[in-house]
Residue, then its C-alpha position, 0 to 999 in steps of 0.5 A: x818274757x813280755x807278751x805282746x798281742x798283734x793288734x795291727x795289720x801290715x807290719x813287721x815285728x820292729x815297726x810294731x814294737x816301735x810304732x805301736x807299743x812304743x819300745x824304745x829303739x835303746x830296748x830293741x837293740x839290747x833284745x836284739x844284740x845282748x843277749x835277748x830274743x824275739x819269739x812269733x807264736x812261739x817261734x824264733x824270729x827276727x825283727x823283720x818279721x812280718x806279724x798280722x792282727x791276733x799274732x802273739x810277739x813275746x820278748x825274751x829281755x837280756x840278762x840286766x848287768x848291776x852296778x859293783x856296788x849293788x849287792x843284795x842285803x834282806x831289809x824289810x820292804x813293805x810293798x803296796x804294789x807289785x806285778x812283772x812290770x812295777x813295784x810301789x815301795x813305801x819307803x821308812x825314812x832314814x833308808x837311802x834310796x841309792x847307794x852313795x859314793x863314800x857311804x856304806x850303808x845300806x839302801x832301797x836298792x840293795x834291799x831291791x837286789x836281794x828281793x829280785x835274787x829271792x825271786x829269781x829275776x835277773x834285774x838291777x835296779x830302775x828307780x822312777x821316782x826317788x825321796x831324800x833319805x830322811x823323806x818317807x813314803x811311796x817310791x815307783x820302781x821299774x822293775x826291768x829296763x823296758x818299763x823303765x823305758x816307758x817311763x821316760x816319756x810318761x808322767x807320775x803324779x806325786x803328792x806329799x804331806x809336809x809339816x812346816x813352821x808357821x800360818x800362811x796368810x794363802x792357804x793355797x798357791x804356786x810356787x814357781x822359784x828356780x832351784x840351783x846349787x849353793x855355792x860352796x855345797x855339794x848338798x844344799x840348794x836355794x832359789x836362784x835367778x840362774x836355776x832350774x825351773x821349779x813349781x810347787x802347789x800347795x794347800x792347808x789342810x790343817x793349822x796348830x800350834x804355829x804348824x801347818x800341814x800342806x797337801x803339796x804336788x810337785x810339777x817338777x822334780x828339782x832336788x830338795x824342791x818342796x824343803x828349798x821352795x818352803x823355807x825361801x817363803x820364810x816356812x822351813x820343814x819342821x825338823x829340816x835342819x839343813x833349811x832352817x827347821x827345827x827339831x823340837x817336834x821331829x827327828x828329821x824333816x816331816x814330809x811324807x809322799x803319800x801319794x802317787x799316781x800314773x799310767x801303767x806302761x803296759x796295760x795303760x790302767x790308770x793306777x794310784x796310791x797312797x801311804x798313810x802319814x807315819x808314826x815318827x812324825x808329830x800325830x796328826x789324823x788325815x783321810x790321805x785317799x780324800x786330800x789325794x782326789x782334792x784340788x789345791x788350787x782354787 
């Protein structure tokens, strides 16, 4: 159940949650005819309602239907954040975010299904922001259909730390490289006059052994982009086999979302996260809540 306090005279209850609380018109058809219901002051009503300053309009959201794929499997999540709207994950690497097509192993979201049956919420899985499997860090989940709603219009910033090979000559910059598929994968991508537009902000924060550690933001979020942009300006991901990387000093590829920031749907509290550099990757000391609050462009 969603609680809505009327703050607005001369409307009814469709307008309000159209016009002032900004539901999606998908949302309301689905209360309305799928299962949901409209309650004013605790009474059942319709959307054609007439609603005055200080009501109380509370939607009951229909039960959520889940993909045949989606079952519950109990992994550990570690949880930054949760309340009736949201979840923050940070997320190990090696976890699949979504189930694939062909593939059995278990992911974030079927971790997510058996969290929601443990906890008697009738939802499926609503993912904002994803990571590669083998990218570690914070994941935004929605946790019901109206927050995701919310989100479609709404923007998340996103930080990462990357380990790449090599000493830039510009310690900050823009990439701004168009992302297409490569021919003859289903996989890869590359820069490609034809592709989709890319941008990808970075700084060094700190350089060693030949490696350097970029506090990057993403503007877009083409697939692969930050592993795509970085390799094409000849400094691949350390461990990014598939971009050229190498695995001397790490398993996979070192990039780690450490930080996330929006504005709640709900309540429009600004909210913001971070995740400290993980222990899998090569040891490097970084204030993360300090490179989150740092401009990269000067």
């Amino acid at each position: 159940m969603i609680r809505f306090i009327v703050e607005k005279e001369g409307l009814n209850v469709r307008d309000y949650l159209l016009s002032e609380v900004h539901l999606s018109r998908q949302t309301l058809k689905k209360i309305k005819f799928h299962g949901g219901a409209i309650y004013v002051n605790n009474e059942v009503s319709n959307v054609r309602t007439p609603v005055k300053k200080g009501d109380v309009i509370d939607c009951l959201l229909p039960k959520e239907e889940r993909s045949a794929s989606l079952y519950p499997v109990e992994l550990p999540l570690d949880l930054v954040y949760e309340d009736d709207f949201i979840l923050v994950i940070n997320k190990p690497a090696h976890l699949p975010v979504v189930p694939t097509i062909g593939n059995n192993t278990p992911s974030l979201a079927h971790g997510l299904i058996h969290y929601y049956d443990q906890s008697q919420l009738p939802y499926t899985v609503h993912i904002v922001t994803r990571l590669d499997q083998d990218t570690s860090g914070l994941v935004l989940v929605a946790k019901h259909q109206l927050a995701h709603g919310y989100f479609r219009e709404m923007k998340v910033k996103r930080r990462y730390l990357a380990l790449v090979e090599g000493i830039f000559r510009d310690k900050s910059g823009i990439l701004t490289l168009p992302i297409g598929r490569k021919n003859g994968s289903i996989i890869e991508r590359c820069v490609d006059d034809f592709g989709k537009y890319a941008e990808t902000d970075y700084r060094v924060v700190e350089e060693k052994d030949n490696m350097s550690l970029l506090n990057i933001e993403l503007k877009t979020g083409r697939t692969h982009q930050i592993r795509v942009h970085f390799s094409h300006v000849h400094h691949p991901l350390i461990g990014d086999t598939l971009y050229g990387g190498t695995k001397q000093y790490a398993n996979r590829q070192a990039l780690h979302c450490y930080h996330l920031a929006f504005t709640h749907p709900y309540t429009n509290e600004a909210l913001s996260f971070t995740a400290p550099w993980p222990d899998d990757l090569p040891g490097i000391k970084v204030d993360v809540s300090t490179l989150a609050a740092a401009p990269l462009i000067d």
